[in-house]
N, C-alpha and C positions, 0 to 999 in steps of 0.2 A: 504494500500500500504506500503512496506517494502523498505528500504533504504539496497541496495544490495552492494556496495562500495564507500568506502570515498579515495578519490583521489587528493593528495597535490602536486603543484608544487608551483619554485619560479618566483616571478615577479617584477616586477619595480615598482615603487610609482610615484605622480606627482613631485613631489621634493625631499627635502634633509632630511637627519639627520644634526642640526645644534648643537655643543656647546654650549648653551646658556650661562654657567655661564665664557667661554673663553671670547667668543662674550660681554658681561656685562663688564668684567675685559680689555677692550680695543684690544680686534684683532682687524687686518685692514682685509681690502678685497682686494683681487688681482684680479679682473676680478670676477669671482666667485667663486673664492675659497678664503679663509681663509688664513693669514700667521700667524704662530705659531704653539703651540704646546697646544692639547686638554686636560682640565682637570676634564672633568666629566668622571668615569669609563667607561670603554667598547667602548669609540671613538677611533680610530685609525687616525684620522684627526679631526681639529675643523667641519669640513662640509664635508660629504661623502651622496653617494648616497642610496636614500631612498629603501629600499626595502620591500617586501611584499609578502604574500604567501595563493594561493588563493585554496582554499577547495571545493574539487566539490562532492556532493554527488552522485550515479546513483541509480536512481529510480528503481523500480521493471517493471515499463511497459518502461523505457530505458532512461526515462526524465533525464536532470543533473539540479540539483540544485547549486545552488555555491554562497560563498562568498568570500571576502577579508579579511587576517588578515593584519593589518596594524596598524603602531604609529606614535605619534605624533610627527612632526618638533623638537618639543624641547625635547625626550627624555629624562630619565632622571634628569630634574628638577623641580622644584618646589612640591616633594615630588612623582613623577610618577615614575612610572615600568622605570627598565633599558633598555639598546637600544635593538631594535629587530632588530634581524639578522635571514635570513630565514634558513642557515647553523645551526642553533642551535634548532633552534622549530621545525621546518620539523619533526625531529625525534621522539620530544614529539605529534605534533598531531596523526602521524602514526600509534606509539605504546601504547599511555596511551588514547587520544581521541575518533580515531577511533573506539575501541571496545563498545566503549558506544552507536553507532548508529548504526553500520552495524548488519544486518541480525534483526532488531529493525522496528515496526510500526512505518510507522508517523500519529501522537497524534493532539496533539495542541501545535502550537508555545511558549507556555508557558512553557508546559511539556518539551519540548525539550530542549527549551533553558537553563533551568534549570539542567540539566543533565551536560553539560561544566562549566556555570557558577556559580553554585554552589559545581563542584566538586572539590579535595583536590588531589591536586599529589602526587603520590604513590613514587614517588621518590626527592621530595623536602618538603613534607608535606604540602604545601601552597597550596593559590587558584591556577590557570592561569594564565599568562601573561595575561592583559590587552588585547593586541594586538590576542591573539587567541583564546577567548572571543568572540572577536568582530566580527572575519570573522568567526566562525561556528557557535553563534547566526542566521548571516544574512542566510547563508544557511539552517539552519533552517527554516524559514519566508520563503525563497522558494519553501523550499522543502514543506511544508502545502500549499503554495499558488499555486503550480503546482499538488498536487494530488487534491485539491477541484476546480480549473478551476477558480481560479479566482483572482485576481492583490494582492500585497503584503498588499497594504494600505487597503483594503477589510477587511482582516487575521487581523489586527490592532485594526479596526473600532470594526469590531464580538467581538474581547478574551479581547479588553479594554473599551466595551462602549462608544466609541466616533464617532465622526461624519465626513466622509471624508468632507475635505473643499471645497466650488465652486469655491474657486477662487485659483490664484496661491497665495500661502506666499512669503511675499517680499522678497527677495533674496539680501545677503549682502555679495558684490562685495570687494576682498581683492590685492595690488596692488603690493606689497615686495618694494623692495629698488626703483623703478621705478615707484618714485608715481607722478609723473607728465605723462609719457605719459600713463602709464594704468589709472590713473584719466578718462582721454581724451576718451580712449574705455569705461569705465564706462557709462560716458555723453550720450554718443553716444548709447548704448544699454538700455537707460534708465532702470539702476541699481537701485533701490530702495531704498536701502541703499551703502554706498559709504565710504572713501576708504579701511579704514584699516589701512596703510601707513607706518608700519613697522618703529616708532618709537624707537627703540632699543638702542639708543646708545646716550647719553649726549652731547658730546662736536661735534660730526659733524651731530646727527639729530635734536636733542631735544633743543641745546642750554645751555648755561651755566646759562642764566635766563629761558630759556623756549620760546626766540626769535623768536627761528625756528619753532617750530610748529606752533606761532602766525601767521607769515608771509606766513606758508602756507597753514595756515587756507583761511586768507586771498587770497592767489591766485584759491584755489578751489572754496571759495564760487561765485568769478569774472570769472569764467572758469564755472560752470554752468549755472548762470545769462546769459553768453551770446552765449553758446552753447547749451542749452536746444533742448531737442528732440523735447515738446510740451508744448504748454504751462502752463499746469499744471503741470507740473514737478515738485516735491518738496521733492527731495532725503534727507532722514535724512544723515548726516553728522558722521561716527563711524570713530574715531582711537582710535588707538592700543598703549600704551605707555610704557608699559614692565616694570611696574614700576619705570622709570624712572623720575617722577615726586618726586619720596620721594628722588632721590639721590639729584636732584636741591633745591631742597628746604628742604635739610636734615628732612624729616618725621614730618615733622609742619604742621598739617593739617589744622591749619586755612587759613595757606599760600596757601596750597595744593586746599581748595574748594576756596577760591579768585582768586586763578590762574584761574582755569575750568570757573569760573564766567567770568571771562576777555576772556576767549577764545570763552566762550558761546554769547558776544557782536560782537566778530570778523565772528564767523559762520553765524550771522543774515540775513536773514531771513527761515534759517535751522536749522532743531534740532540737536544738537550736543550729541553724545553720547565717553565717554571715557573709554577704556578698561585698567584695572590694571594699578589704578594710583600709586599704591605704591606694592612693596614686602617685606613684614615683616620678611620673613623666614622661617615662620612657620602657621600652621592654626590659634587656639585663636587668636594671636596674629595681620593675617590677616583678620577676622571677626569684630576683636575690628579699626580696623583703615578704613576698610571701613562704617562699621555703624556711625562712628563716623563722618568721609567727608560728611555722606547722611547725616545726623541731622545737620554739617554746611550749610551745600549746600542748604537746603530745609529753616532754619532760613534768611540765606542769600537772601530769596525769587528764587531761579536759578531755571531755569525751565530745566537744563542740566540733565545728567542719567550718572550714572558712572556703571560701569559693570565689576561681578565678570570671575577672570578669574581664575590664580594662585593661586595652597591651595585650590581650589575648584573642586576637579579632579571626585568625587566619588558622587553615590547619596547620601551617606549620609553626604556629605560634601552640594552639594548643600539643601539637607532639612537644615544644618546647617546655611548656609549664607541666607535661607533664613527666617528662625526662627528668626533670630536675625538683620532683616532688613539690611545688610550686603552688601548695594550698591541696586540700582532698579532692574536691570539683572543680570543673571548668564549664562554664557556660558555653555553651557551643548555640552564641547568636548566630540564627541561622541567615540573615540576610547579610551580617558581615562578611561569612565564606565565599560569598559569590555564588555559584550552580549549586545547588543539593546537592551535589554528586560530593564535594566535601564534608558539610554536614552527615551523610552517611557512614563514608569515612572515618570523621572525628569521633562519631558514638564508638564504633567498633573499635579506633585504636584507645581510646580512653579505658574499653573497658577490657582490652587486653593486656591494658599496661599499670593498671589499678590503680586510675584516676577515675571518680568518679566524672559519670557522665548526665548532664543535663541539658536537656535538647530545649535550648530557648528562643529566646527571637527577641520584639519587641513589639508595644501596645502598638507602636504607627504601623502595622502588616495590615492585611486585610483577609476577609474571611476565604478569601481561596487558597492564599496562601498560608494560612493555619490549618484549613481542612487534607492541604497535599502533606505539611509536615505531621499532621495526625497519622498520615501513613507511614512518616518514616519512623516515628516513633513506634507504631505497632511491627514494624519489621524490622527494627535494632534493639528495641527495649532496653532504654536510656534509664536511669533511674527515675527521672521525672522530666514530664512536659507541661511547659508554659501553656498556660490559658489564654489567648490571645484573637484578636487585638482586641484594644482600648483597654480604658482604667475602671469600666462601669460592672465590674465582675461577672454580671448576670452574660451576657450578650457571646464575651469571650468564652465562661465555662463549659456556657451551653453549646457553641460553633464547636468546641475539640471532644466533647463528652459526648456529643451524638456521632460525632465520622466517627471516633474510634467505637461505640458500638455497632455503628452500622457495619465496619470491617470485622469486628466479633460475630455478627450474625452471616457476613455473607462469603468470611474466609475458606469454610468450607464446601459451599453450593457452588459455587462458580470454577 
């Protein structure tokens, strides 16, 4: 079967493009927008509207395959592609992409994938954006999963030797500025993992000692306890801290695994996991101060997980944090990798080299592009997937919690 046209429009994301390093340097928030003035390139506001641009292939017998291109909330920093705007790439997939698959067999997802993501543009010399990578990867995976009749995560299992999962992957529920009452829908949907909490900002979330996230540690773990769905319920505990641990405690990492140790008492009798407890600025240098919190944290006896985020954008940045013990987890945001075809990758080398692995992404994707990586998740079985996109929990848990059981009920008929 031949791939007869590639077909681009623009689309909306579930969230925003944020400034991060504005937002880090003290913006306030007005409602939901930003006051100030943006200083990472290519914002035209600290927080503008996400966009996204979805790629539809048309099959030879008339099927459409499709993906999403899409990037990440934070744009831009911590060593990632600049911001994607659909006015700007529209025209490189049209004219430099498209010729690569129209009037073209479809192959093996591998083959294909390989054709964008490995190719070099004719008119900047470089790879791809990130973000267009990503959404003509995924339509790739379709378009093989629609001419052989059978589900994406199927296409996964065949070209990488693994095994669709039986059960669903725990699904890790993300809350933004509103982490108290999306906490509460968490509870209540028995989320898995929990909250996220969009620690971002020192002196009104984090604390000038780190107060505030104790205290509301504390109010989550008393807010489970006693709205539990069942009684087994025992949601692992993840926040998100944006590095904001190394500003409070100026980059002392002994300080830095005591802290998480003290916070890992207040979570009791849940497991506490912390995302980018410090940013260094740079990779080595964020390799070396994560490895170095997991060697205090694990002497300290802590049974806590600190998780690579930041500087860890690329697979060979995660083989990198993970060669070098560089925290327990690694975020494996999937629109930073470029094509799926890494993201696949990453789960598998993470978890044959005992890091863990979490298949994330971020709130600005959109629902196709969460519903494709619900398949890679059922065909790599990560330790958890992101709920995604946006910050409004309902929208996100329900888009990943229904594909993966829909791939639970139809992994075996098809």
């Amino acid at each position: 079967m031949k791939i007869i046209d590639v077909i681009c429009v623009q689309g909306k994301t579930g969230f925003f493009f944020d400034d991060q390093k504005a937002i880090k340097e003290g913006a306030k928030n007005d409602g939901a927008f930003y006051k100030g003035k943006p200083v990472t390139e290519g914002f035209s506001a600290i927080r503008q509207s996400g966009e996204s641009i979805s790629v539809m292939f048309v099959l030879e017998n008339g099927a459409i395959a499709h993906g999403d291109c899409a990037a990440v909330q934070y744009s831009g920093a911590g060593g990632r592609d600049p911001l994607f705007l659909a006015k700007d790439f529209i025209p490189v997939i049209e004219q430099e992409i498209a010729p690569l698959y129209i009037g073209k067999d479809i192959t093996t997802f591998r083959a294909m994938a390989d054709l964008v993501d490995k190719a070099i543009s004719p008119s900047t010399g470089k790879i791809y954006h990130t973000a267009i990578r990503y959404g003509v990867t995924q339509a790739c995976l379709d378009a093989v999963a629609k001419s052989k009749s059978k589900l994406m995560a199927q296409v996964i299992a065949d070209e990488y030797g693994t095994t669709i999962s039986d059960d669903m992957i725990p699904i890790f529920s993300q809350s933004g500025d509103d982490r108290y009452l999306n906490a509460d829908k968490m509870i209540m949907k028995g989320a898995n993992v929990l909250p996220h909490a969009l620690f971002n900002h020192v002196e009104e979330k984090v604390g000038l000692k780190g107060e505030k996230i104790a205290a509301y540690l504390e109010w989550l773990r008393n807010r489970i306890l006693e709205f539990k769905p069942y009684e087994s319920y025992n949601p692992i505990i993840h926040i998100d801290v944006y590095g904001t641990l190394g500003l409070v405690f100026n980059n002392d990492f002994e300080k830095i695994a005591t802290y998480i140790g003290e916070l890992e008492e207040v979570a009791k009798p849940f497991h506490l996991r912390v995302e980018g407890p410090v940013d260094m600025g740079e990779k080595n240098a964020q390799i070396d101060a994560l490895r170095i919190i997991r060697e205090i944290m694990e002497r300290n006896g802590s049974k806590s997980e600190i998780v690579a985020d930041e500087w860890c954008n690329t697979f060979e940045d995660i083989r990198d944090f993970s060669t070098h013990k560089a925290g327990h987890m690694a975020q494996i945001k999937t629109p930073d990798l470029g094509g799926i075809n890494n993201s696949i990758e990453a789960v598998i080398h993470c978890k044959e080299n005992g890091m863990g692995a979490y298949l994330g992404g971020t709130c600005n994707e959109t629902n196709r592009s969460a519903e494709v990586c619900a398949h890679i998740a059922m065909a790599t079985s990560p330790l958890q997937y992101l709920a995604k996109p946006g910050m409004g929990v309902d929208e996100g848990y329900m888009i990943v919690f229904n594909e993966m059981q829909r791939i639970l009920a139809l992994k075996n008929r098809i």
